[in-house]
C-alpha positions in Angstrom: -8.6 -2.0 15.2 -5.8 -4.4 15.5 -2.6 -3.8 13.9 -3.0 -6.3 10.6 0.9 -6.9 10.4 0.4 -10.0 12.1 -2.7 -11.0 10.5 -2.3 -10.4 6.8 0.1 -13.0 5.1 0.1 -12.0 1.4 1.5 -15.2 0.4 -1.3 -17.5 1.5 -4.0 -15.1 0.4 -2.5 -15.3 -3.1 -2.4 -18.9 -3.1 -5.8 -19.2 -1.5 -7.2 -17.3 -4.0 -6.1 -19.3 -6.6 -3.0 -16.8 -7.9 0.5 -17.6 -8.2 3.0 -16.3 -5.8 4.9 -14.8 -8.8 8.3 -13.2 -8.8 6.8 -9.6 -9.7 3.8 -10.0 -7.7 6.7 -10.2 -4.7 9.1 -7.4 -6.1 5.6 -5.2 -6.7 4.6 -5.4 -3.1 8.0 -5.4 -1.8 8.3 -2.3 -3.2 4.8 -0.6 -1.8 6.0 -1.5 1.6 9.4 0.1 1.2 8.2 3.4 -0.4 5.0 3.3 1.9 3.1 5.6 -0.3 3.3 5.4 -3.8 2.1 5.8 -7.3 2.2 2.9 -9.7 4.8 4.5 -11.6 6.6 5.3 -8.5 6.1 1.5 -7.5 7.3 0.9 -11.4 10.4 2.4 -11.2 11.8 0.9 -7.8 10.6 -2.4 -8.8 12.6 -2.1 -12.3 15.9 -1.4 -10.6 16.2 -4.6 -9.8 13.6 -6.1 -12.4 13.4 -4.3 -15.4 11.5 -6.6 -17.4 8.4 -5.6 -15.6 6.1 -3.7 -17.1 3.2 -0.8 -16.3 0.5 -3.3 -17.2 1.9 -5.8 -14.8 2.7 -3.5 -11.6 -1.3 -2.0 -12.8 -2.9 -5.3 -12.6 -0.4 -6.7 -9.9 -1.8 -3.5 -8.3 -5.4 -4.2 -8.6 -5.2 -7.8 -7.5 -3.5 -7.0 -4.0 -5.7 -4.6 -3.5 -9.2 -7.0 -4.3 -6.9 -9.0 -2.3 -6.9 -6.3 1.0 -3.5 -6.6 0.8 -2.9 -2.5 -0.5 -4.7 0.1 0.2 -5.5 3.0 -2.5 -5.7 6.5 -1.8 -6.6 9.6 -3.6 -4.2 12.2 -2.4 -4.5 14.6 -5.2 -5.5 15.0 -9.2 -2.7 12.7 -9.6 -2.7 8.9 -9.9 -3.9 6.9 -6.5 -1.2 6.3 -4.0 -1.3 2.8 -2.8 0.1 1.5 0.6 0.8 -1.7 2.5 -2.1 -3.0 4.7 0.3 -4.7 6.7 1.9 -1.6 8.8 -1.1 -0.2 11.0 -4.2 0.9 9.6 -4.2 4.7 9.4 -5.9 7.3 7.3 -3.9 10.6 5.5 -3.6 14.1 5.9 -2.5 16.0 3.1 -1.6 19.4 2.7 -2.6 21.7 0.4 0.7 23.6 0.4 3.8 22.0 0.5 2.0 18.9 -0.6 3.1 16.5 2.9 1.2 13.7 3.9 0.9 12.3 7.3 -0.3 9.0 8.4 -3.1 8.7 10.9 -3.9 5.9 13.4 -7.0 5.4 13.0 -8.1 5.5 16.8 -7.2 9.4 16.3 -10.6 8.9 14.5 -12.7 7.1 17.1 -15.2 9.8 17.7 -15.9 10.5 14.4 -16.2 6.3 13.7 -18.9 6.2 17.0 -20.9 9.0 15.6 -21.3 7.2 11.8 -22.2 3.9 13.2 -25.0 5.2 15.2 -26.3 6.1 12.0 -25.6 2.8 11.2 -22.9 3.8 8.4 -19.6 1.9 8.8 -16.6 3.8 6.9 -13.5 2.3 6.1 -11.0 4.5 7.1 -8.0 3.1 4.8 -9.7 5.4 2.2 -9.9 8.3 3.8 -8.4 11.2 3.2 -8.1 15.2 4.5 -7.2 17.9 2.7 -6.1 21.5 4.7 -2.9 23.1 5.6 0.2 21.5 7.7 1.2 23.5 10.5 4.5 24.8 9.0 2.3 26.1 5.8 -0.2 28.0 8.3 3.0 29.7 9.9 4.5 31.1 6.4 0.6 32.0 5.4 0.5 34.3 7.7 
């Protein structure tokens, strides 16, 4: 898969879509691609230290339209709220761990054998959702 930096420009697919390249809309994503995984109250709070007129509603809904958008990513990394990323680094799945709570990001060709064997089943997964749960290596060493 090709990295979808150079592909993906957020501004035109905004405008092409018939949204507005708003002020927020640019501090929201800004501030997924600085933080690289976050919640949307994680997203909140660095977009209010420079904005603090924004809202949760707006960073929500900013959320969900860059998403419908392919612009962010959402993952499930716990109970917690999803963790959205930027679509515009490479495209990688997670590994979380169970103990000390890390996640690591993926390339997605680390996943190539597992991608062959679904589409001969004629299943093709979207790997910008997935995410593994189990145990980093530093949490196996003090396990045992």
């Amino acid at each position: 898969m090709p990295d979808r930096s150079d592909t993906v420009d957020w501004r035109a697919a905004l405008r092409d879509r018939g949204y507005r390249l708003t002020p927020q809309r640019e501090l929201i994503l800004a501030a997924v691609d600085e933080l690289g995984h976050a919640t949307p109250d994680e997203v909140l709070a660095k977009v209010q230290e420079t904005a603090s007129t924004v809202n949760a509603s707006t960073v929500y809904r900013t959320l969900e339209v860059l998403e419908e958008l392919g612009l962010v990513h959402h993952a499930h990394f716990s109970d917690r709220a999803p963790t959205y990323h930027s679509v515009r680094g490479h495209e990688h799945f997670h590994l979380v761990c169970r103990g000390c709570h890390s996640i690591t990001s993926i390339d997605t060709a680390e996943a190539d054998p597992l991608v062959e064997t679904l589409r001969a089943r004629g299943f093709e997964p979207d790997l910008g959702h997935l995410t593994v749960f189990g145990q980093c290596a530093d949490c196996q060493g003090g396990a045992s």
